[in-house]
mmCIF file of the C-alpha atoms, coordinates in Angstrom:
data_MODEL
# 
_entry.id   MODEL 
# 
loop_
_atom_site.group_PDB 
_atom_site.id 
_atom_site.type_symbol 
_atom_site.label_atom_id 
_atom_site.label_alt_id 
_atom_site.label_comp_id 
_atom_site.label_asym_id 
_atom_site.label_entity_id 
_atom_site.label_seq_id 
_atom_site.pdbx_PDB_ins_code 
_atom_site.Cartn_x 
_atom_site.Cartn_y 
_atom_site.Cartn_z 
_atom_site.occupancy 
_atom_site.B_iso_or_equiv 
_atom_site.pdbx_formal_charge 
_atom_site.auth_seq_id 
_atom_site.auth_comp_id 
_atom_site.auth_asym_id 
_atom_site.auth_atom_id 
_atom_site.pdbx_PDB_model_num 
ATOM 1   C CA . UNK A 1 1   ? 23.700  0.385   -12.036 1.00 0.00 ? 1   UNK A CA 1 
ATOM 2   C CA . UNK A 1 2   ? 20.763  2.556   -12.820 1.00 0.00 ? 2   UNK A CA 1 
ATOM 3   C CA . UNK A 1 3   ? 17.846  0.855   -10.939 1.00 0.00 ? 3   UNK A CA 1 
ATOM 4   C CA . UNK A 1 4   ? 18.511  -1.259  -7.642  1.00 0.00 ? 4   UNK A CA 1 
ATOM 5   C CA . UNK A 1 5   ? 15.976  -3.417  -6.553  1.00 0.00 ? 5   UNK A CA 1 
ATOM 6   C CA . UNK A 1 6   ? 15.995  -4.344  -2.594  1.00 0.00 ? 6   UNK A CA 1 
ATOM 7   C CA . UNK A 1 7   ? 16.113  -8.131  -2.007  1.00 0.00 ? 7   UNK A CA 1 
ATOM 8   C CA . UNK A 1 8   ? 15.164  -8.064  1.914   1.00 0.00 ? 8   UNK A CA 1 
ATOM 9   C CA . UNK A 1 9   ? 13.125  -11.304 1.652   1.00 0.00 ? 9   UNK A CA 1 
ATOM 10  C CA . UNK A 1 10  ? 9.386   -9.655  1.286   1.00 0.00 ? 10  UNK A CA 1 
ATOM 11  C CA . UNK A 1 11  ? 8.967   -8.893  -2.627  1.00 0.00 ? 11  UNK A CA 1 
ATOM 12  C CA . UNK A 1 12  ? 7.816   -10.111 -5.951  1.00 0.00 ? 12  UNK A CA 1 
ATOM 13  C CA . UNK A 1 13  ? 10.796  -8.998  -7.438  1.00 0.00 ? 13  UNK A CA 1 
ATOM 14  C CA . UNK A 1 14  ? 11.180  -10.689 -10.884 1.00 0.00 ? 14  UNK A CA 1 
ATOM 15  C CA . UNK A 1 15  ? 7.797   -8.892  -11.709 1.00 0.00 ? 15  UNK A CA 1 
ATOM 16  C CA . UNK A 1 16  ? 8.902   -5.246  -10.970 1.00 0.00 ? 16  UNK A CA 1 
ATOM 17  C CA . UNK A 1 17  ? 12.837  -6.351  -12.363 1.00 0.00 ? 17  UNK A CA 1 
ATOM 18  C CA . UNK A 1 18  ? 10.677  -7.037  -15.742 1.00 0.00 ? 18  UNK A CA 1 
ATOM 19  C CA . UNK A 1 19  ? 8.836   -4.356  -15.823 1.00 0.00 ? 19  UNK A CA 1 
ATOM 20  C CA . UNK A 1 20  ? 11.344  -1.867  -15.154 1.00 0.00 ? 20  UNK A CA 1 
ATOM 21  C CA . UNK A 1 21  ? 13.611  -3.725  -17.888 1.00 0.00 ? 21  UNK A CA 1 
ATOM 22  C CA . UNK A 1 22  ? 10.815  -3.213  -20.323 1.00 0.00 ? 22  UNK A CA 1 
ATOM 23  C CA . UNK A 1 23  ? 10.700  0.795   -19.644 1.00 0.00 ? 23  UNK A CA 1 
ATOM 24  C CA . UNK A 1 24  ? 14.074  1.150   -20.419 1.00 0.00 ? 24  UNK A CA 1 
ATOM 25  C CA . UNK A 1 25  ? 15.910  0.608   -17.273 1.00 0.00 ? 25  UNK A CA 1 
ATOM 26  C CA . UNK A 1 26  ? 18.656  -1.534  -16.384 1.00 0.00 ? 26  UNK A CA 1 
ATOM 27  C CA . UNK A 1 27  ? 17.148  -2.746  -13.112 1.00 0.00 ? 27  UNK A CA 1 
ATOM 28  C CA . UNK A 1 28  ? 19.313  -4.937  -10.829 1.00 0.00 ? 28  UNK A CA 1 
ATOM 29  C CA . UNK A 1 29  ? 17.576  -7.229  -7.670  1.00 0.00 ? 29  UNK A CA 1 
ATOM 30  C CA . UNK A 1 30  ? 20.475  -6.555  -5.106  1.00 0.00 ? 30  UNK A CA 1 
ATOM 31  C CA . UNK A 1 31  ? 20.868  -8.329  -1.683  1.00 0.00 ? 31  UNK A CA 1 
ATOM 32  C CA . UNK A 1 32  ? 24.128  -6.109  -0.244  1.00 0.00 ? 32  UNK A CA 1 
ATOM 33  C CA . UNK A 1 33  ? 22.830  -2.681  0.843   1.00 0.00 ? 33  UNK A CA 1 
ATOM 34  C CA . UNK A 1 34  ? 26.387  -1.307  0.116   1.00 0.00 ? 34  UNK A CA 1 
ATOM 35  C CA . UNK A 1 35  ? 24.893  -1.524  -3.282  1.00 0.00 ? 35  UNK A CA 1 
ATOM 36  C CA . UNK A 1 36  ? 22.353  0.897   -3.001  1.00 0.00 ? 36  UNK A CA 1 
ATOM 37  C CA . UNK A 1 37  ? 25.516  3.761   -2.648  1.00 0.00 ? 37  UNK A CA 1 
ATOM 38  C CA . UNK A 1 38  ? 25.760  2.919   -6.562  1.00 0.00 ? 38  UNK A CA 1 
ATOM 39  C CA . UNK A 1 39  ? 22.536  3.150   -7.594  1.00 0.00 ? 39  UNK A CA 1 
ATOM 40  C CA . UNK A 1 40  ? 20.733  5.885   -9.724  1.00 0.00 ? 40  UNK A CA 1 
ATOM 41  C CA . UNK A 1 41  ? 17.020  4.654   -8.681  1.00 0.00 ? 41  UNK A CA 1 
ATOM 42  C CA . UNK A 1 42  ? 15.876  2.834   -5.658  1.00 0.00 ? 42  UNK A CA 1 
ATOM 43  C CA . UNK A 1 43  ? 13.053  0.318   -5.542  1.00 0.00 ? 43  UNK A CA 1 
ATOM 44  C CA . UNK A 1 44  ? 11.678  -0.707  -2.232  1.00 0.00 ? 44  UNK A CA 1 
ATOM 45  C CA . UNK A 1 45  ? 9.060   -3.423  -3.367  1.00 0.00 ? 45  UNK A CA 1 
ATOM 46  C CA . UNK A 1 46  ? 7.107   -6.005  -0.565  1.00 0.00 ? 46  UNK A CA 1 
ATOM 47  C CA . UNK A 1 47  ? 4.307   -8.150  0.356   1.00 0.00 ? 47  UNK A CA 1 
ATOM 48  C CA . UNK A 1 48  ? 3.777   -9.652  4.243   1.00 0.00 ? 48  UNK A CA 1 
ATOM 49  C CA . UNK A 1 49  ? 4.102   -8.186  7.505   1.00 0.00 ? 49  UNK A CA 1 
ATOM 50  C CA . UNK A 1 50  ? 4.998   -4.761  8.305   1.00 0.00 ? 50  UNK A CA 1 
ATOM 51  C CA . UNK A 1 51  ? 6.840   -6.159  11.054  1.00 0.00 ? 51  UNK A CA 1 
ATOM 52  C CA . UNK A 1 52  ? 8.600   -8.877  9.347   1.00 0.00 ? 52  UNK A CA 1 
ATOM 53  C CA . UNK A 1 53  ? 9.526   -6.423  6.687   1.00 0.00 ? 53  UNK A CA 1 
ATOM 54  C CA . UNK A 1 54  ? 10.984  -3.851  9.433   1.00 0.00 ? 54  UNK A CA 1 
ATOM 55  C CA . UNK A 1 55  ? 12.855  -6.942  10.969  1.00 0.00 ? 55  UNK A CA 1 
ATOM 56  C CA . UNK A 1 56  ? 14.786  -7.642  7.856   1.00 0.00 ? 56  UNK A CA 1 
ATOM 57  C CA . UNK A 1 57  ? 15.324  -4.337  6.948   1.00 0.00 ? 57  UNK A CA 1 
ATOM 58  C CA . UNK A 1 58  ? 17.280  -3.585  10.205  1.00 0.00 ? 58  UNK A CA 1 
ATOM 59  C CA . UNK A 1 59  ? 18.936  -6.529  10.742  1.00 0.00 ? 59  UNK A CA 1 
ATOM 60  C CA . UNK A 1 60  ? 20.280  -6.944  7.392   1.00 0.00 ? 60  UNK A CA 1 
ATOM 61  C CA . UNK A 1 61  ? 21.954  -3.212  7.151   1.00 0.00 ? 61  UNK A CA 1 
ATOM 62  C CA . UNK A 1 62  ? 19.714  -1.905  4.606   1.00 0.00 ? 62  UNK A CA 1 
ATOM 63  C CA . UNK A 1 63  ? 18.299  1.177   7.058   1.00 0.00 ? 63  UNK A CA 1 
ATOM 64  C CA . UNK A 1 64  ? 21.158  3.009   7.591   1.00 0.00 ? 64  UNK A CA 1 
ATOM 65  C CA . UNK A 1 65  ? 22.259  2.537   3.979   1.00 0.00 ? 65  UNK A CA 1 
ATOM 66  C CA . UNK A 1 66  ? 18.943  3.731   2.829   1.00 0.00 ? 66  UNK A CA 1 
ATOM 67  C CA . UNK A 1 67  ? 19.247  6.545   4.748   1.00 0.00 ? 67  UNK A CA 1 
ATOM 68  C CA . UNK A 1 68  ? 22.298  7.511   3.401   1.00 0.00 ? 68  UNK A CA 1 
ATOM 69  C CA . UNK A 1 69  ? 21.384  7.102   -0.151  1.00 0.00 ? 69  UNK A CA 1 
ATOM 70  C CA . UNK A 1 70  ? 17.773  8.180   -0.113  1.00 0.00 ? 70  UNK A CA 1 
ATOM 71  C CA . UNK A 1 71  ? 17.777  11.523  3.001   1.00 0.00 ? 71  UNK A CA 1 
ATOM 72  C CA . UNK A 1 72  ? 21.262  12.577  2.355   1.00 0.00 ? 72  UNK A CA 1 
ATOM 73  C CA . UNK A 1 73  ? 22.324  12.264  -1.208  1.00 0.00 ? 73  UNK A CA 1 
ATOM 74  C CA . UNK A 1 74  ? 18.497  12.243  -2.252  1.00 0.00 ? 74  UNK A CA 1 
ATOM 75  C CA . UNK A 1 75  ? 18.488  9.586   -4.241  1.00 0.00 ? 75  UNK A CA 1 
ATOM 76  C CA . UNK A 1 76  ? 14.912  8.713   -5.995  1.00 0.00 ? 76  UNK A CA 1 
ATOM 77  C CA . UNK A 1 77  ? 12.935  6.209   -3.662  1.00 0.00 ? 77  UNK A CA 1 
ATOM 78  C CA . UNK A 1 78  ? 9.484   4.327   -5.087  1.00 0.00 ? 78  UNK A CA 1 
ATOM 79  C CA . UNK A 1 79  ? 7.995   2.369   -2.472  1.00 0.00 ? 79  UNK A CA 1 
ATOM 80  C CA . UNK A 1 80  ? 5.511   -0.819  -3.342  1.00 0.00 ? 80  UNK A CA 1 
ATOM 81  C CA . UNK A 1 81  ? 2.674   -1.701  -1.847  1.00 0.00 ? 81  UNK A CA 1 
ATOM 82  C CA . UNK A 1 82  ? 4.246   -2.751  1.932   1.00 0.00 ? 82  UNK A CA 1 
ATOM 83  C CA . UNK A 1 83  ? 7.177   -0.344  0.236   1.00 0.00 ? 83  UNK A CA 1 
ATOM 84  C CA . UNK A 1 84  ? 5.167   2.149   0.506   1.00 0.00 ? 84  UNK A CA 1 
ATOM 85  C CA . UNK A 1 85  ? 3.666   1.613   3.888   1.00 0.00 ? 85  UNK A CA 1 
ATOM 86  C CA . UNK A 1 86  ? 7.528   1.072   5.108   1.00 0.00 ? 86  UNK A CA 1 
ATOM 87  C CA . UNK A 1 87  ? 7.892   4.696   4.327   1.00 0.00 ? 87  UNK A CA 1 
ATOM 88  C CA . UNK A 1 88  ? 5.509   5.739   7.416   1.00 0.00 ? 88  UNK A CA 1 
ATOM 89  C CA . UNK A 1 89  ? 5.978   6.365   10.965  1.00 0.00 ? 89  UNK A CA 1 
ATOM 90  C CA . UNK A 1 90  ? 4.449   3.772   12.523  1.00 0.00 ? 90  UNK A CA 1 
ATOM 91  C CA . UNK A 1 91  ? 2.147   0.323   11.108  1.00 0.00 ? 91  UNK A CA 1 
ATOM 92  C CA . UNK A 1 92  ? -0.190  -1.568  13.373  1.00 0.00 ? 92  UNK A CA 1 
ATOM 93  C CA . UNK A 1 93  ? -0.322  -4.285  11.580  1.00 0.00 ? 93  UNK A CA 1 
ATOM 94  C CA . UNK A 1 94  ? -0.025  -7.411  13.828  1.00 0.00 ? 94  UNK A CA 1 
ATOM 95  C CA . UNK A 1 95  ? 1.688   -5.315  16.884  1.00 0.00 ? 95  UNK A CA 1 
ATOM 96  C CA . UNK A 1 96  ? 3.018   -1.426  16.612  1.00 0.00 ? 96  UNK A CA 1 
ATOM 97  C CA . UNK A 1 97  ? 6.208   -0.975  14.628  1.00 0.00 ? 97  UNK A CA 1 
ATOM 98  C CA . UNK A 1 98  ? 8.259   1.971   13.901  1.00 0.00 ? 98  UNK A CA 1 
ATOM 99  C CA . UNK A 1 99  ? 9.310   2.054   10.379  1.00 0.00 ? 99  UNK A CA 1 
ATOM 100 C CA . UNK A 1 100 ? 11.279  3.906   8.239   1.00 0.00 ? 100 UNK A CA 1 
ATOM 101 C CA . UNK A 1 101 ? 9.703   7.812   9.279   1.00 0.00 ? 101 UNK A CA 1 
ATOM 102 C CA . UNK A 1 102 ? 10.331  8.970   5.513   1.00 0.00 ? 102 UNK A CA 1 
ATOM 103 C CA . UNK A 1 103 ? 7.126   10.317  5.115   1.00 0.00 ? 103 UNK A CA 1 
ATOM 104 C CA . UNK A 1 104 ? 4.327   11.416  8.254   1.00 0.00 ? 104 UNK A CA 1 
ATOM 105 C CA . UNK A 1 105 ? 1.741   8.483   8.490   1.00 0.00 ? 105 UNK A CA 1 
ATOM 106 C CA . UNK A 1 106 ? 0.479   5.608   10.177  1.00 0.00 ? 106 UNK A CA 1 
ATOM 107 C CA . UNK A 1 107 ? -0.553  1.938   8.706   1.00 0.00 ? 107 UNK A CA 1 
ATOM 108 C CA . UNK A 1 108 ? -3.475  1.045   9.959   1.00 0.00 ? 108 UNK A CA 1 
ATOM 109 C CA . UNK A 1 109 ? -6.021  -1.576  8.947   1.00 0.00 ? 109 UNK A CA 1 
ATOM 110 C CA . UNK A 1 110 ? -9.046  -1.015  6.803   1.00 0.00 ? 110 UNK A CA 1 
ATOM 111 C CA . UNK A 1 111 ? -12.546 -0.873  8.365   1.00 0.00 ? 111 UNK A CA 1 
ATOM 112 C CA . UNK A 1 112 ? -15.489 -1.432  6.297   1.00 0.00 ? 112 UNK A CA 1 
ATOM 113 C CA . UNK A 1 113 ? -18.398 0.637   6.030   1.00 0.00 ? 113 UNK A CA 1 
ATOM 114 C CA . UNK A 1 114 ? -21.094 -1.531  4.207   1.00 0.00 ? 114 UNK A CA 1 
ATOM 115 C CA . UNK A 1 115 ? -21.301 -4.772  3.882   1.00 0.00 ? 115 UNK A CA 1 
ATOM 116 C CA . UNK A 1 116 ? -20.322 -5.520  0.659   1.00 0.00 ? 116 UNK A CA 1 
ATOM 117 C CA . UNK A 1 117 ? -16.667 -4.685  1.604   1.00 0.00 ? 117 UNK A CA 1 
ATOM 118 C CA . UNK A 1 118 ? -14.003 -7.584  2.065   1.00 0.00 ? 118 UNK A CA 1 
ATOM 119 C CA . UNK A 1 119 ? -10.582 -7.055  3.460   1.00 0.00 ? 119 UNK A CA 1 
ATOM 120 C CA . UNK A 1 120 ? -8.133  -7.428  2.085   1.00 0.00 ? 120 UNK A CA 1 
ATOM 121 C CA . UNK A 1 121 ? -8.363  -5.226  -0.773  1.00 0.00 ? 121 UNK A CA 1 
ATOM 122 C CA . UNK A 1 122 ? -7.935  -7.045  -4.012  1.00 0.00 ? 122 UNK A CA 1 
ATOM 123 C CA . UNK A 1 123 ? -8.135  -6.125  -7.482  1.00 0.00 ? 123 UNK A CA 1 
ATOM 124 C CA . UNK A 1 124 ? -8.670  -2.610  -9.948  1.00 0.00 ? 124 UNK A CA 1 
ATOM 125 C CA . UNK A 1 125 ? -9.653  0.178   -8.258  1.00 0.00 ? 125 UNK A CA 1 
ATOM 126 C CA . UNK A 1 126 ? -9.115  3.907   -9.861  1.00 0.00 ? 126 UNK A CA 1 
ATOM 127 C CA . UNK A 1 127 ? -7.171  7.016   -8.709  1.00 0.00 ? 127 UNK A CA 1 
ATOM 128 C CA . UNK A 1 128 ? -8.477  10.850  -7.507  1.00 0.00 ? 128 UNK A CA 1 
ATOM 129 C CA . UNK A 1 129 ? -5.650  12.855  -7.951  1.00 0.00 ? 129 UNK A CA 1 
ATOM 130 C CA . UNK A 1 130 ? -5.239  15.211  -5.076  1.00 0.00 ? 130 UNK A CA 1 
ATOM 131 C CA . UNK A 1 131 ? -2.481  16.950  -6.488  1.00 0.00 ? 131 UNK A CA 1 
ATOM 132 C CA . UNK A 1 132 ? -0.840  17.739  -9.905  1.00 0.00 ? 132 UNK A CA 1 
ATOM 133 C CA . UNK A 1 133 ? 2.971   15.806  -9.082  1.00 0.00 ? 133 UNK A CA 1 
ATOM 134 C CA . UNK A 1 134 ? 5.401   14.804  -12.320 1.00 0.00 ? 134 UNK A CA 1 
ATOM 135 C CA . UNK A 1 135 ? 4.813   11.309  -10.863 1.00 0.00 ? 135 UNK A CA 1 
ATOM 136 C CA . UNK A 1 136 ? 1.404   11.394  -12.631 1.00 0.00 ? 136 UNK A CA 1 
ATOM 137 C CA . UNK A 1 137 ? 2.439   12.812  -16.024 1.00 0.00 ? 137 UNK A CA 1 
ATOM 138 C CA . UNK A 1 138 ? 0.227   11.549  -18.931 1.00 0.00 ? 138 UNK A CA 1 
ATOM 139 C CA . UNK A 1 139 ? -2.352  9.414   -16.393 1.00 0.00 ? 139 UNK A CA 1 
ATOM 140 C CA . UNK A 1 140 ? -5.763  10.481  -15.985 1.00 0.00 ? 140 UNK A CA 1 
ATOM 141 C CA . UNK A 1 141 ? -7.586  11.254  -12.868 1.00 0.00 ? 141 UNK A CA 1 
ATOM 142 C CA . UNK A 1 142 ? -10.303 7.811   -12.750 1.00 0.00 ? 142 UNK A CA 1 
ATOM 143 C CA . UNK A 1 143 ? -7.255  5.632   -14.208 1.00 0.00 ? 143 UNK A CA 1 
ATOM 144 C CA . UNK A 1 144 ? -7.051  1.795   -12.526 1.00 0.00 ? 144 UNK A CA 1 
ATOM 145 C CA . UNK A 1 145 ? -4.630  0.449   -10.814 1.00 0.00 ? 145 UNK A CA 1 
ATOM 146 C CA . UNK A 1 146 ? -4.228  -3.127  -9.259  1.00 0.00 ? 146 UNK A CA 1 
ATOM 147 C CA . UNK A 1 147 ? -4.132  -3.532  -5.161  1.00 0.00 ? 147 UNK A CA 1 
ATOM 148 C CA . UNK A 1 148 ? -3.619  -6.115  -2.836  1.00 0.00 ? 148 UNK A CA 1 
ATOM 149 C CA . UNK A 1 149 ? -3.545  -5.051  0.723   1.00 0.00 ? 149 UNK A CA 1 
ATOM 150 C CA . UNK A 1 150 ? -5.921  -5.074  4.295   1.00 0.00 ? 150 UNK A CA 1 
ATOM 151 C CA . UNK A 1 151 ? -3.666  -2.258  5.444   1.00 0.00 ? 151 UNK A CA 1 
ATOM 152 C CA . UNK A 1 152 ? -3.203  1.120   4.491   1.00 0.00 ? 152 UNK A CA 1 
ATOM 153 C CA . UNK A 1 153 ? -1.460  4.779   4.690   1.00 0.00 ? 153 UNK A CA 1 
ATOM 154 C CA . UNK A 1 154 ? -2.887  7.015   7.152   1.00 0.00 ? 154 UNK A CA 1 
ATOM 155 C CA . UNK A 1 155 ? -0.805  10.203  6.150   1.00 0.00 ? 155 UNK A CA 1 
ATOM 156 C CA . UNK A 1 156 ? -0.535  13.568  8.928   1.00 0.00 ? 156 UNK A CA 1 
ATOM 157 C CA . UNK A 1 157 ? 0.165   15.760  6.089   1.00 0.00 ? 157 UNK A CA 1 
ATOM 158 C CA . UNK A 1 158 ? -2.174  16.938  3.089   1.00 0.00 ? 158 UNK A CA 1 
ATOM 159 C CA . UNK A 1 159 ? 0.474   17.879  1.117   1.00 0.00 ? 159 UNK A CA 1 
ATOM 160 C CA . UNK A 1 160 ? 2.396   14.351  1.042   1.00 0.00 ? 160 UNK A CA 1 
ATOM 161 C CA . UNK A 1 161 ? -0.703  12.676  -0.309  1.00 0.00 ? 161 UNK A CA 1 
ATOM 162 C CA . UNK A 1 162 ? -0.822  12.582  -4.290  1.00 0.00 ? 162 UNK A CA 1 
ATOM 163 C CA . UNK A 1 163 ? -3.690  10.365  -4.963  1.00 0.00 ? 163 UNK A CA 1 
ATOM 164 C CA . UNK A 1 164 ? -6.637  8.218   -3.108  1.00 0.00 ? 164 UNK A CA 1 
ATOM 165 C CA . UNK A 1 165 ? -8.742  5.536   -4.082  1.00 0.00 ? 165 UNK A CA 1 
ATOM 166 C CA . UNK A 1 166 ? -12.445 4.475   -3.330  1.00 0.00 ? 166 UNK A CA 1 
ATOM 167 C CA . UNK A 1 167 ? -12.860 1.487   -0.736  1.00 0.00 ? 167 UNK A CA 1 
ATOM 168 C CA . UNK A 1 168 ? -14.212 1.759   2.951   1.00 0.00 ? 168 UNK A CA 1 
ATOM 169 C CA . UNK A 1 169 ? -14.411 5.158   2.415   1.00 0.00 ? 169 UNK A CA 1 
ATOM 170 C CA . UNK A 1 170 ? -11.270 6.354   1.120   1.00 0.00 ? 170 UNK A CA 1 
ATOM 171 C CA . UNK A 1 171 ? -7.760  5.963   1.165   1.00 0.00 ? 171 UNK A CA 1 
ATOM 172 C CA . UNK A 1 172 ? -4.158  7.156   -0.005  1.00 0.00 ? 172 UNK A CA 1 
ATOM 173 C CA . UNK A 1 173 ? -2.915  5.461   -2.428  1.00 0.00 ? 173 UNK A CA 1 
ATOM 174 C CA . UNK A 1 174 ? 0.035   7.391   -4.252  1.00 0.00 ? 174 UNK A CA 1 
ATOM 175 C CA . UNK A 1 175 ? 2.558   9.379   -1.571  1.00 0.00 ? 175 UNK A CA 1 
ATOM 176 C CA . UNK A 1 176 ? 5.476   11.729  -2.205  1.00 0.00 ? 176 UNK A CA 1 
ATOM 177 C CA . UNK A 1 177 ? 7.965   13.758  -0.221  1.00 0.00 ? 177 UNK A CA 1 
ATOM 178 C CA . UNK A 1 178 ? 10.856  15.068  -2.408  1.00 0.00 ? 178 UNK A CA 1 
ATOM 179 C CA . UNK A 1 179 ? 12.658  12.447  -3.827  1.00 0.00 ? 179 UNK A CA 1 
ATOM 180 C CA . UNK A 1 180 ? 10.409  9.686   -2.079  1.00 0.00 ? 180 UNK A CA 1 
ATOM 181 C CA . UNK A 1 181 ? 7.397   8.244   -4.256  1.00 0.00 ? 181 UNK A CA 1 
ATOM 182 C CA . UNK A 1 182 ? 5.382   5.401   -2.740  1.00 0.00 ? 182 UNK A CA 1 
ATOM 183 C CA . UNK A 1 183 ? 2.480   3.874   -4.443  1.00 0.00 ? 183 UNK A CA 1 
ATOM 184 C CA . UNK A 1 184 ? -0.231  1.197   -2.504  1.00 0.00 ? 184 UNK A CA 1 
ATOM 185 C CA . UNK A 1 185 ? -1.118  -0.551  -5.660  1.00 0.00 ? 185 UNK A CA 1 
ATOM 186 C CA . UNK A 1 186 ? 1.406   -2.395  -8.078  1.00 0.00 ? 186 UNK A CA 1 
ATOM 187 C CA . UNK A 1 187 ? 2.548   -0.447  -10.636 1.00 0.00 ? 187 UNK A CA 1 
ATOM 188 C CA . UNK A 1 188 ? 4.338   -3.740  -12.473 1.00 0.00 ? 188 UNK A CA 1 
ATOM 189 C CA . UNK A 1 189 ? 0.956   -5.330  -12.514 1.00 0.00 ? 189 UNK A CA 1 
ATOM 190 C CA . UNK A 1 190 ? -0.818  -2.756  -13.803 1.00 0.00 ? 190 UNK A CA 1 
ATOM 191 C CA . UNK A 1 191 ? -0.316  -2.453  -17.202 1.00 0.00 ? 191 UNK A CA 1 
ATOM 192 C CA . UNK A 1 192 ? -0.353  0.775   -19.564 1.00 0.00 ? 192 UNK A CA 1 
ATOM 193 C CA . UNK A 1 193 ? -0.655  3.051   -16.642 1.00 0.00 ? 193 UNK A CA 1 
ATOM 194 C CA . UNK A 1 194 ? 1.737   1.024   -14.077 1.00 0.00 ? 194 UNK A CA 1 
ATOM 195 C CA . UNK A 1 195 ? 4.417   1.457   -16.764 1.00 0.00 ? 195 UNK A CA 1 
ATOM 196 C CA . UNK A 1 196 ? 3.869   5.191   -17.572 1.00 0.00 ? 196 UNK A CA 1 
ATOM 197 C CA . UNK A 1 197 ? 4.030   5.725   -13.967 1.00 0.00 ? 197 UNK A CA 1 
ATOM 198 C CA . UNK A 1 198 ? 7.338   3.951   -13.557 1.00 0.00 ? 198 UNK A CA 1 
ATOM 199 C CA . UNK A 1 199 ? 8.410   5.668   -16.753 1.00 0.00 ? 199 UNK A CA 1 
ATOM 200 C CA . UNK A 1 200 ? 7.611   9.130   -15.072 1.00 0.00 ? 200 UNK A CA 1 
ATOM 201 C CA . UNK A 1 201 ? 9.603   7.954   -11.974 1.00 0.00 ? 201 UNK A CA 1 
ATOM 202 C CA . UNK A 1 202 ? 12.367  6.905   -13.632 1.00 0.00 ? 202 UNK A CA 1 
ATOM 203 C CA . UNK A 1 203 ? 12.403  10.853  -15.040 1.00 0.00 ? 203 UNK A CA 1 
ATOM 204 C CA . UNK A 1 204 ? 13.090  12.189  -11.410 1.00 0.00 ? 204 UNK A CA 1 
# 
């Protein structure tokens, strides 16, 4: 298998299944985390609860095996929206939650600074690249991406942050440690650029 996507009960995962499939990959949904010990590519996808999303994870066996597959034989990891927020420290959404301590952060809710503001977060917003990564080959700083989310990644450590977007102030939006990518908005439903970026992660 070259791509396994994690079925933990919190994703859209016929979306990102399609568009992987339609940048080459053969991209599996997978619901046994002994699975992951096969796979070439990891996807972590998720909307809800950071809680709820911690809850499956652990009860279900899929932390230890993504520790095993993603810290110690470095496998690539892209994280998706809650994905990516999974990779932090800590979330306070709803109550505080350890998650998965890939990369330094916390998940903390957006607070508006005008009025014209709403939370959640929903639609195109562009990109300010931070730092030249591989991830970003062939998209332009000011490139859109689509978001959904009232949460976001607060991370400790410059280097780890790749990108940020524009809204109640600003905030990161594309992560990376090593082998671990994780991206706020959806890369499946954004178009051109969502695919080159899964394309360039696919690379790693």
């Amino acid at each position: 298998m070259e791509t396994a996507i994690i079925d933990y009960g919190m994703g859209n995962l016929l979306s990102v299944q399609r568009a992987f499939e339609k940048c080459g990959s053969d991209a599996v949904i997978i619901d046994n985390p002994l699975e992951l010990r096969e796979a070439e590519y990891i996807v972590l996808p998720g909307v809800g609860a950071f809680p709820d999303a911690m809850e499956n994870l652990k009860k279900n066996g899929w932390t230890e095996e993504l520790e095993r597959a993603v810290i110690e034989k470095e496998t690539p990891l892209l994280g998706i929206c809650l994905g990516m927020q999974l990779l932090a420290d800590k979330s306070y959404e709803v109550r505080e939650c350890q998650g998965l301590g890939y990369i330094p952060g916390e998940i903390v809710r957006f607070v508006p600074e005008t009025g014209n503001e709403r939370i959640p977060h929903v639609g195109w917003n562009d990109i300010i690249k931070k730092q030249e990564q591989p991830i970003l080959d062939g998209i332009e700083d000011g490139t859109n991406f689509y978001f959904v989310h009232s949460y976001h990644f607060n991370a400790k450590r410059p280097e780890n942050v790749v990108t940020v977007t524009p809204y109640c102030g600003e905030f990161v939006s594309v992560v990376i440690r090593d082998n671990i990518v994780g991206t706020q908005f959806h890369p499946e439903k954004s178009q051109k650029a969502g695919f080159k970026l899964i394309k360039n992660f696919l690379k790693m």
